[in-house]
PyMOL Python script that loads the backbone (N, CA, C, O; Angstrom):
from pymol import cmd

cmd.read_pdbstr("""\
ATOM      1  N   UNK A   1    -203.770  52.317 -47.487  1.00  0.00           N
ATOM      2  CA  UNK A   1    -204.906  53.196 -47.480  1.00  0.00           C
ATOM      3  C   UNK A   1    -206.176  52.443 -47.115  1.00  0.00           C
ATOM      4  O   UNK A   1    -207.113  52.896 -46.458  1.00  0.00           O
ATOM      5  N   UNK A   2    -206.079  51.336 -47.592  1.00  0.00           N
ATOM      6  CA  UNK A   2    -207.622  50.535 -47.008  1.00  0.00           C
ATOM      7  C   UNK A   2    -207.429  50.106 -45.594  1.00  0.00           C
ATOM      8  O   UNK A   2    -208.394  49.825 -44.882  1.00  0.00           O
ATOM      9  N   UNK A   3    -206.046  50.044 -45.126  1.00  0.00           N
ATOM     10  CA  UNK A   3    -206.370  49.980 -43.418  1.00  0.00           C
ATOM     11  C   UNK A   3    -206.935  50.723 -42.812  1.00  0.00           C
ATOM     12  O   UNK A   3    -207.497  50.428 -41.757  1.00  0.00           O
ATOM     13  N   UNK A   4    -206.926  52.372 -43.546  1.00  0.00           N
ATOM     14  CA  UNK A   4    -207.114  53.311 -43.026  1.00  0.00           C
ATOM     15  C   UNK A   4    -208.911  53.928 -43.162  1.00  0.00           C
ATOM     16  O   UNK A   4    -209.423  54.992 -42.816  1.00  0.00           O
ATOM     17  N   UNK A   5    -209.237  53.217 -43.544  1.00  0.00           N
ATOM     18  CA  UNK A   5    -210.599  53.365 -44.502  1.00  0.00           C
ATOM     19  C   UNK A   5    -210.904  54.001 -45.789  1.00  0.00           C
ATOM     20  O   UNK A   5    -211.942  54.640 -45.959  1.00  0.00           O
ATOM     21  N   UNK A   6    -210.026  53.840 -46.686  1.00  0.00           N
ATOM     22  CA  UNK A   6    -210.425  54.869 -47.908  1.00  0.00           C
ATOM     23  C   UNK A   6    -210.473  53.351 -48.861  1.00  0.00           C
ATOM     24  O   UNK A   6    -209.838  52.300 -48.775  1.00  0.00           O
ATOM     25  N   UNK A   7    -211.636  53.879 -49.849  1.00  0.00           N
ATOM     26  CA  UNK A   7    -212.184  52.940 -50.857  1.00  0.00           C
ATOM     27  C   UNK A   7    -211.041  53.060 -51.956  1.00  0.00           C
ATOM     28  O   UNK A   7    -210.558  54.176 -52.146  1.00  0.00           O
ATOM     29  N   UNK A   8    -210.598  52.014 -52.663  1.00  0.00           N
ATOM     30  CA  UNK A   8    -209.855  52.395 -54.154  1.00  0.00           C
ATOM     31  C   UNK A   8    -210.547  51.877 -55.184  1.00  0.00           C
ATOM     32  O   UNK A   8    -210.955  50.775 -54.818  1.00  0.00           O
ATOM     33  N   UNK A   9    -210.922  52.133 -56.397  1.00  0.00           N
ATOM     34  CA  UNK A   9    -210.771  51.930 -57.482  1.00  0.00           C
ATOM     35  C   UNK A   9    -210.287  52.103 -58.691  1.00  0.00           C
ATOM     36  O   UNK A   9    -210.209  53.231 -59.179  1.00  0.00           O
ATOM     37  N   UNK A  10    -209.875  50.942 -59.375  1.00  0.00           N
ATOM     38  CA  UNK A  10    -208.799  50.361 -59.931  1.00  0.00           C
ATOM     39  C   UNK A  10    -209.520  50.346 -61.333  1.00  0.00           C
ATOM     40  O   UNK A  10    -210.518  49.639 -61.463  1.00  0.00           O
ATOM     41  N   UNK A  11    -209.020  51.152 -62.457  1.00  0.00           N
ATOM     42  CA  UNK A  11    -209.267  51.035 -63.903  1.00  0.00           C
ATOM     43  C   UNK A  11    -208.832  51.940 -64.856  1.00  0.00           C
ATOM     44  O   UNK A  11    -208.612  53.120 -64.582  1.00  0.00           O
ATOM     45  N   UNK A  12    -208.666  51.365 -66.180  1.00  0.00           N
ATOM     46  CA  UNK A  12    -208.737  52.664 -67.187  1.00  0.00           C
ATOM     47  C   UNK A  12    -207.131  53.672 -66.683  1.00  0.00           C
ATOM     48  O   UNK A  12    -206.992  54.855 -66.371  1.00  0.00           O
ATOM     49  N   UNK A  13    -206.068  52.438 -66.815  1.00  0.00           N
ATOM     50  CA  UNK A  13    -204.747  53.569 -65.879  1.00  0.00           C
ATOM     51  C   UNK A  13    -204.457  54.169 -65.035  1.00  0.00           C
ATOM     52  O   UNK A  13    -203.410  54.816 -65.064  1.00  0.00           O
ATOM     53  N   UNK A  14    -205.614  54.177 -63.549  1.00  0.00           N
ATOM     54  CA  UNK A  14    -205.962  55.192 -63.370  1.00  0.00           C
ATOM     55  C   UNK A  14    -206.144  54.407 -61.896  1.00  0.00           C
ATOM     56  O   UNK A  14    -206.360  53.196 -61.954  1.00  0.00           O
ATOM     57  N   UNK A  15    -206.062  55.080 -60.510  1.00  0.00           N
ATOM     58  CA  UNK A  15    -206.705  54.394 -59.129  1.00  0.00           C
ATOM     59  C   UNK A  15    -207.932  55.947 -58.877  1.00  0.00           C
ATOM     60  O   UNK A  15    -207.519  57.059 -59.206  1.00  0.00           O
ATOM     61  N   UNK A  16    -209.253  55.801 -58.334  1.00  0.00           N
ATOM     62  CA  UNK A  16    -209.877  56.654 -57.785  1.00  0.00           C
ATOM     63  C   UNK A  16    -209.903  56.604 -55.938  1.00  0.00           C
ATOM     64  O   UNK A  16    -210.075  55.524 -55.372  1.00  0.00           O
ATOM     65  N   UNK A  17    -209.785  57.396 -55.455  1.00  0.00           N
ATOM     66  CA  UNK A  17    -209.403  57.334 -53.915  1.00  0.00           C
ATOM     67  C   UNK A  17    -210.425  57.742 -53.140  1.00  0.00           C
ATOM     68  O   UNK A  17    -210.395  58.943 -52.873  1.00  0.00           O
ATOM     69  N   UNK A  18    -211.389  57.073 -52.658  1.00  0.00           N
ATOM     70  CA  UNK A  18    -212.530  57.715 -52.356  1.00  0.00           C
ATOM     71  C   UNK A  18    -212.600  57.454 -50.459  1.00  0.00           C
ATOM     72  O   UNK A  18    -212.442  56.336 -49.969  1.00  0.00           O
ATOM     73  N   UNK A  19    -212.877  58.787 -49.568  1.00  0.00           N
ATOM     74  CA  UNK A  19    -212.948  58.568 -48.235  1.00  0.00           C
ATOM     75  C   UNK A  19    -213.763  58.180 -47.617  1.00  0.00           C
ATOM     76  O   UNK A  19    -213.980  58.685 -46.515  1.00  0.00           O
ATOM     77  N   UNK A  20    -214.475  57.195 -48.073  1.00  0.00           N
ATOM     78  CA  UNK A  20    -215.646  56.268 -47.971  1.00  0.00           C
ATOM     79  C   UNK A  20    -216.381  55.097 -48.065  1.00  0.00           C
ATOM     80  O   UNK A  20    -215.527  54.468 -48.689  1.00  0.00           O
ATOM     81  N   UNK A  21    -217.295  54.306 -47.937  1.00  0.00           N
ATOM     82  CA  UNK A  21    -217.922  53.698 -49.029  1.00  0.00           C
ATOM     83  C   UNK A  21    -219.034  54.354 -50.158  1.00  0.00           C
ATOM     84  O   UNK A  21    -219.379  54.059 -51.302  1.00  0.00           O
ATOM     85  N   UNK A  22    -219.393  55.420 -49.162  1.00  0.00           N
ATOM     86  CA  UNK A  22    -220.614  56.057 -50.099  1.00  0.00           C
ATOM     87  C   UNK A  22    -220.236  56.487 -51.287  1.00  0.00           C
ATOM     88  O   UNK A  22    -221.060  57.086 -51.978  1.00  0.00           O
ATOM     89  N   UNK A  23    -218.999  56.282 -51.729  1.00  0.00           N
ATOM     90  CA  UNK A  23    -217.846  57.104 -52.590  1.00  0.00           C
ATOM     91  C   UNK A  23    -218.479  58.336 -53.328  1.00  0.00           C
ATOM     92  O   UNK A  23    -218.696  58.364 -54.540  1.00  0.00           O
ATOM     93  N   UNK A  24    -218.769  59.436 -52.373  1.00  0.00           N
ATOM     94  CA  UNK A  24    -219.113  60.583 -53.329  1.00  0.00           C
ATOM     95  C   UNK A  24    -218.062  61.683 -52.622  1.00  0.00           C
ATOM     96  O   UNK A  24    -218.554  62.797 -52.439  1.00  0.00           O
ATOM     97  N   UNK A  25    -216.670  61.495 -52.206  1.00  0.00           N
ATOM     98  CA  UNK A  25    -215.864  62.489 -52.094  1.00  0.00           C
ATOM     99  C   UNK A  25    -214.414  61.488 -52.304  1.00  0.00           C
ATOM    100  O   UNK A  25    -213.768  60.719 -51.591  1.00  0.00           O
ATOM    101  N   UNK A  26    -214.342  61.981 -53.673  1.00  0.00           N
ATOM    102  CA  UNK A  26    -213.635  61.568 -54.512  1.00  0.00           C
ATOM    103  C   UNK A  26    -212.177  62.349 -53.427  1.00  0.00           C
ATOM    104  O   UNK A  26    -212.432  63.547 -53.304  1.00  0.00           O
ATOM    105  N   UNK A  27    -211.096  62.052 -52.827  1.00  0.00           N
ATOM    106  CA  UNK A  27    -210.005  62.192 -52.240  1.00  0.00           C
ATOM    107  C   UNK A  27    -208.979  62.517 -53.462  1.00  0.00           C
ATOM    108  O   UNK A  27    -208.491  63.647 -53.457  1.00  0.00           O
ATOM    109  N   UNK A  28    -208.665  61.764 -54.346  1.00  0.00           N
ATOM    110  CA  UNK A  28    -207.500  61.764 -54.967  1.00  0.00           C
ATOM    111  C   UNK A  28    -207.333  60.778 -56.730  1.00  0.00           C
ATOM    112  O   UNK A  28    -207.461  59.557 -56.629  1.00  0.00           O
ATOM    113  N   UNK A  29    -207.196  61.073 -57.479  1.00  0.00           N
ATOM    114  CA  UNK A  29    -207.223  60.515 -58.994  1.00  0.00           C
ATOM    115  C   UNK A  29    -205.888  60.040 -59.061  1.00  0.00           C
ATOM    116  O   UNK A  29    -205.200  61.027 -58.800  1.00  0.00           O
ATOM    117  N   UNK A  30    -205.258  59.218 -59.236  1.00  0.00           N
ATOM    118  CA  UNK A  30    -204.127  58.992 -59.712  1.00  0.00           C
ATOM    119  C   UNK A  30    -203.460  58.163 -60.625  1.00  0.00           C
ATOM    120  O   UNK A  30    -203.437  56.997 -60.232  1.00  0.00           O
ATOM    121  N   UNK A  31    -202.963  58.333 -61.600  1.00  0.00           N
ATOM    122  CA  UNK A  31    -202.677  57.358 -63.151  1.00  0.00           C
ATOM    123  C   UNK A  31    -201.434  56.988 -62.782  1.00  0.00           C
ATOM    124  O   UNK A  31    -200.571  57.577 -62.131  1.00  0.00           O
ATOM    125  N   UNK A  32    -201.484  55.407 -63.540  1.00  0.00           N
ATOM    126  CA  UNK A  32    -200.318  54.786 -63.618  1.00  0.00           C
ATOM    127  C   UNK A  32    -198.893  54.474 -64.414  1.00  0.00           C
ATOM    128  O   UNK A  32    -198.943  53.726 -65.390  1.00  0.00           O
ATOM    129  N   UNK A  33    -197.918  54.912 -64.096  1.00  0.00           N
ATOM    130  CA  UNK A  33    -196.941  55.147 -64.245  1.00  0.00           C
ATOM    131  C   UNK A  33    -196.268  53.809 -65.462  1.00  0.00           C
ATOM    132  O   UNK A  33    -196.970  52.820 -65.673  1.00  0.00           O
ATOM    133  N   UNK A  34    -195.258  53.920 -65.973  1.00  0.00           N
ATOM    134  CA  UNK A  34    -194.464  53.266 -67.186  1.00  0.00           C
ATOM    135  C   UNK A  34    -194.641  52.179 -66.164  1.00  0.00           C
ATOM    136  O   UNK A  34    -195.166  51.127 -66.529  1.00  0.00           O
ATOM    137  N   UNK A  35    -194.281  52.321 -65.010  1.00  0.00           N
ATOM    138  CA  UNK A  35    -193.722  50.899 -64.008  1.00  0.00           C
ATOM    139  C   UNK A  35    -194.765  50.279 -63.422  1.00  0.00           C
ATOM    140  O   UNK A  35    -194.519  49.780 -62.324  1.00  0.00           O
ATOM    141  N   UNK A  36    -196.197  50.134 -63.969  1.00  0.00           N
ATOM    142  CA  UNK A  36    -197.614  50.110 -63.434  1.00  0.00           C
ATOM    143  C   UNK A  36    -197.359  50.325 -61.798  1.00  0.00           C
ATOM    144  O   UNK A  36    -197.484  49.243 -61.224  1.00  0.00           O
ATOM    145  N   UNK A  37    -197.089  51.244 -61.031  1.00  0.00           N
ATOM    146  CA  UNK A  37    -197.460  52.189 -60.261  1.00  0.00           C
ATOM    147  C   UNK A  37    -198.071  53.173 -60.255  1.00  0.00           C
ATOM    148  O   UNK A  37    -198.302  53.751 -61.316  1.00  0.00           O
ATOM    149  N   UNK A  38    -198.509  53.650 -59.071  1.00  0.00           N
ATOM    150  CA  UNK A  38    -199.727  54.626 -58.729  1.00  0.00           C
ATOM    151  C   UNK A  38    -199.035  55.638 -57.995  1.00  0.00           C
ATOM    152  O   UNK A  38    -199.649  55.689 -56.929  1.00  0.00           O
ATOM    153  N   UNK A  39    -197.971  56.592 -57.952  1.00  0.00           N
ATOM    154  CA  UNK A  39    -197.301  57.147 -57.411  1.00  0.00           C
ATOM    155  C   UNK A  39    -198.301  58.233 -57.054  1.00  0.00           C
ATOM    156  O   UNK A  39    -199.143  58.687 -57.828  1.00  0.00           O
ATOM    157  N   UNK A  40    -198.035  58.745 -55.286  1.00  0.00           N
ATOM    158  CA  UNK A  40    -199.112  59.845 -54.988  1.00  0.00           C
ATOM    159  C   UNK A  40    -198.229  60.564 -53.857  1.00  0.00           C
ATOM    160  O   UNK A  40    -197.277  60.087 -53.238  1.00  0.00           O
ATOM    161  N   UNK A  41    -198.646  61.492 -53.782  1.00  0.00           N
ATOM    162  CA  UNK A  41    -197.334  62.279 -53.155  1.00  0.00           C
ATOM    163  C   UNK A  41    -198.846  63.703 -52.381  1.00  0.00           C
ATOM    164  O   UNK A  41    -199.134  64.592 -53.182  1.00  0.00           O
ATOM    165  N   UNK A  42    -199.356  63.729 -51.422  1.00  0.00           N
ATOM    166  CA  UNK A  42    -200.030  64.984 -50.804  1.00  0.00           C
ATOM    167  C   UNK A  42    -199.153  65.581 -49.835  1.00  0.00           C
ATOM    168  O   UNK A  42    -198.323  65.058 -49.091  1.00  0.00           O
ATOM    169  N   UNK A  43    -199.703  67.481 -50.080  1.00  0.00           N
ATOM    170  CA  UNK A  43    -198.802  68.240 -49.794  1.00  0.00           C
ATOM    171  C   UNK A  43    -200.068  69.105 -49.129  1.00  0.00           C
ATOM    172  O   UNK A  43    -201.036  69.521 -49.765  1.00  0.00           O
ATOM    173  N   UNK A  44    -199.849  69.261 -47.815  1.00  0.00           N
ATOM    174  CA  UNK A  44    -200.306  70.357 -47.305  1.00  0.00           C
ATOM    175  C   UNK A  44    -200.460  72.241 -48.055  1.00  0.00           C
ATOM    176  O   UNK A  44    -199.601  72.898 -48.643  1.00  0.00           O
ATOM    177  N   UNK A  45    -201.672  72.548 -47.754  1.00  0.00           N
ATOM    178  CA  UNK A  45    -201.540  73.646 -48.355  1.00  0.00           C
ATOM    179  C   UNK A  45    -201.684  74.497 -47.386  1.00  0.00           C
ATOM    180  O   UNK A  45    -200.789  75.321 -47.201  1.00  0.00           O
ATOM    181  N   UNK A  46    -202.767  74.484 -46.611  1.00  0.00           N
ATOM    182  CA  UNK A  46    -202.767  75.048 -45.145  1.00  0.00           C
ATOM    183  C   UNK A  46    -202.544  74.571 -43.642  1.00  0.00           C
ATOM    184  O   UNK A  46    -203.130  73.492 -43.547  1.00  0.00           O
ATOM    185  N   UNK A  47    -202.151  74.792 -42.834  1.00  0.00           N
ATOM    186  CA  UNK A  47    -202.145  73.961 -41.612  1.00  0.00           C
ATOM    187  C   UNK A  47    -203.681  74.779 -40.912  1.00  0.00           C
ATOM    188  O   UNK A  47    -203.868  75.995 -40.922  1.00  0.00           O
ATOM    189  N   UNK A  48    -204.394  74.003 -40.488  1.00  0.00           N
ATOM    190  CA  UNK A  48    -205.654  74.175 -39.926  1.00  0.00           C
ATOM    191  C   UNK A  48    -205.840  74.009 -38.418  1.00  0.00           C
ATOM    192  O   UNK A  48    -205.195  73.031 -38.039  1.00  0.00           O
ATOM    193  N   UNK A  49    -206.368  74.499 -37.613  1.00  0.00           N
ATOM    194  CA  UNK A  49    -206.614  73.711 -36.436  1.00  0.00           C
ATOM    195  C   UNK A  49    -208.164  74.158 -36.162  1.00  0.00           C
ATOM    196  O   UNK A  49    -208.384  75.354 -36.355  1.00  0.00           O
ATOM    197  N   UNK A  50    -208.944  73.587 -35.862  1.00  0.00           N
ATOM    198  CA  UNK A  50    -210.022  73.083 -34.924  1.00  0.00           C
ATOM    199  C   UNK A  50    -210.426  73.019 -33.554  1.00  0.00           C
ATOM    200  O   UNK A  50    -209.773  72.111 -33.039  1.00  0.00           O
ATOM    201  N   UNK A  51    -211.303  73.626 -32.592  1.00  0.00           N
ATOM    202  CA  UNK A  51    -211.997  73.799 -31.722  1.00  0.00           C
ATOM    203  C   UNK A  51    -212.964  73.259 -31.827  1.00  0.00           C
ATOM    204  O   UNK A  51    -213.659  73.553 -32.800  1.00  0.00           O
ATOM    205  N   UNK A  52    -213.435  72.244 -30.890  1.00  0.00           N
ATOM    206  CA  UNK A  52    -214.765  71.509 -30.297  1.00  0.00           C
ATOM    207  C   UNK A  52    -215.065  71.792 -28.893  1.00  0.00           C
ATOM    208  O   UNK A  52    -214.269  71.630 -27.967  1.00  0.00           O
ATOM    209  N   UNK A  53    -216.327  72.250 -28.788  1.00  0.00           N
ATOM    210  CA  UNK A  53    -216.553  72.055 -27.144  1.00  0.00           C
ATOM    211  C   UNK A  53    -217.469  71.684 -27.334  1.00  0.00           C
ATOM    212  O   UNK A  53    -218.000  71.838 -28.434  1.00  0.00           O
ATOM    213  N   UNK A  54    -218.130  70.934 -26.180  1.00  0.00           N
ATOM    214  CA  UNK A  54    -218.799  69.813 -25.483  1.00  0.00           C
ATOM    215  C   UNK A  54    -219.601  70.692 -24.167  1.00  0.00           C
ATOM    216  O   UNK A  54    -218.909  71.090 -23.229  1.00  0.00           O
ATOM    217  N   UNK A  55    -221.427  71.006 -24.195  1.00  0.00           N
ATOM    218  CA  UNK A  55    -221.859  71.459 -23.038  1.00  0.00           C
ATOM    219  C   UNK A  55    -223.106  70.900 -22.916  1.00  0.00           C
ATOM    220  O   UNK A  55    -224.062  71.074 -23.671  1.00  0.00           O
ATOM    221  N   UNK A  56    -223.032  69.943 -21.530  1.00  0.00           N
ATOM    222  CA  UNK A  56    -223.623  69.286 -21.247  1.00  0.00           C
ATOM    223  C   UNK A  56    -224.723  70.084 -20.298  1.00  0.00           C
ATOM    224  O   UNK A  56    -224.319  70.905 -19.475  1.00  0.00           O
ATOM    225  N   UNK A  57    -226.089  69.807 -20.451  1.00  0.00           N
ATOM    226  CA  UNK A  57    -227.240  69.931 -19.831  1.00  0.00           C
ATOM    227  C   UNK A  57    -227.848  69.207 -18.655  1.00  0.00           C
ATOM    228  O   UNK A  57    -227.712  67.985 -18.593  1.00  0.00           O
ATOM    229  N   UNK A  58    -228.547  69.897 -17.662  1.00  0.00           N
ATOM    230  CA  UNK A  58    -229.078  68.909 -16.892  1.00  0.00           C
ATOM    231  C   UNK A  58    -230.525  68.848 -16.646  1.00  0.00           C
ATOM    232  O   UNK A  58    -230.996  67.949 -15.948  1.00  0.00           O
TER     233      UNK A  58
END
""", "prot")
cmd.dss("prot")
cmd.show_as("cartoon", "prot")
cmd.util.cbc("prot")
cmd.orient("prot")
């Protein structure tokens, strides 16, 4: 996840997953397991798609 750019922090049982550095959009909470793992498992709820256009001026 940090290759990818998301911040972690590590405490209190617990990893916070933040999509940032500014860390004010908290991504994901996740507590640690008997086996000190962080098991995380995301599941689509909607499939989305997106339109951008681009109109250039002269």
């Amino acid at each position: 996840m940090v290759e990818h750019g998301y911040y972690l922090v590590f405490g209190s049982s617990t990893v916070e997953i933040f999509d940032d550095r500014s860390m004010k959009n908290l991504v994901a909470k996740v507590s640690m397991t008997g086996n000190r793992c962080f098991p995380l498992s995301l599941k689509y709820a909607n499939s989305v798609a997106m339109k951008a256009t681009i109109e250039e001026s002269t």
